[in-house]
C-alpha positions in Angstrom: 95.4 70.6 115.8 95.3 74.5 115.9 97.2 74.3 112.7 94.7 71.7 111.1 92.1 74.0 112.3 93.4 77.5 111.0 94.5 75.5 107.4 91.0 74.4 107.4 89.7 77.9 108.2 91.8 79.6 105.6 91.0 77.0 102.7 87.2 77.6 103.6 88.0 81.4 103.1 89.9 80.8 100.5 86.8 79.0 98.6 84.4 81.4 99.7 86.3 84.3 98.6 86.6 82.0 95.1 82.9 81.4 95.1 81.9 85.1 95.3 84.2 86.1 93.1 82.9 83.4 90.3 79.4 84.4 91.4 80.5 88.4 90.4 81.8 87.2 87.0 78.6 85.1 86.4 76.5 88.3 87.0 78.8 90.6 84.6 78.5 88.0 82.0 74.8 88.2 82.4 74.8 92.1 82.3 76.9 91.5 79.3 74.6 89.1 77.5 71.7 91.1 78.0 73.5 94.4 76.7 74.3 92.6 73.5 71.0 91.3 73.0 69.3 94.7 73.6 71.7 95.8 71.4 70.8 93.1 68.3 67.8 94.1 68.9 68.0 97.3 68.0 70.3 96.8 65.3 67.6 94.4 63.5 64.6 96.8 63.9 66.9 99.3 62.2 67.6 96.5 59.7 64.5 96.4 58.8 63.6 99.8 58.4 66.1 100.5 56.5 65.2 97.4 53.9 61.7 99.2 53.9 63.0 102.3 52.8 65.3 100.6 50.1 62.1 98.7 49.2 60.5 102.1 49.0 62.8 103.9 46.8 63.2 100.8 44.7 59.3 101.3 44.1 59.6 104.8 43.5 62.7 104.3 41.0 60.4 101.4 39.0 57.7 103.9 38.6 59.4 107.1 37.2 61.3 104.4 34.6 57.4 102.9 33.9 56.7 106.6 33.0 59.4 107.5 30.5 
């Protein structure tokens, strides 16, 4: 029965060990997700200013050909 119990013991450390570790990969993927996001994020707000200033230009370009 000693054997039962230490088999027991180590498959209960063996699963908590597994949990934790499953637990630390679902917190880096979190970390992860919310990098990337912050990251499209940014990425579309420079998007967009940079479609503004095309826009811009674009408007600029239409009036100097209106003039000539």
């Amino acid at each position: 029965q000693a054997l039962a119990a230490a088999r027991a013991a180590g498959l209960v450390e063996a699963r908590e060990g597994a949990r934790a570790s499953v637990s630390s990969e679902q917190a880096e993927l979190r970390r992860r997700i919310q990098a990337q996001s912050q990251e499209n994020e940014r990425l579309q707000q420079a998007l967009q200013e940079a479609e503004e200033k095309l826009e811009a230009l674009m408007s600029i370009e239409r009036t100097i050909r209106e003039r000539e």
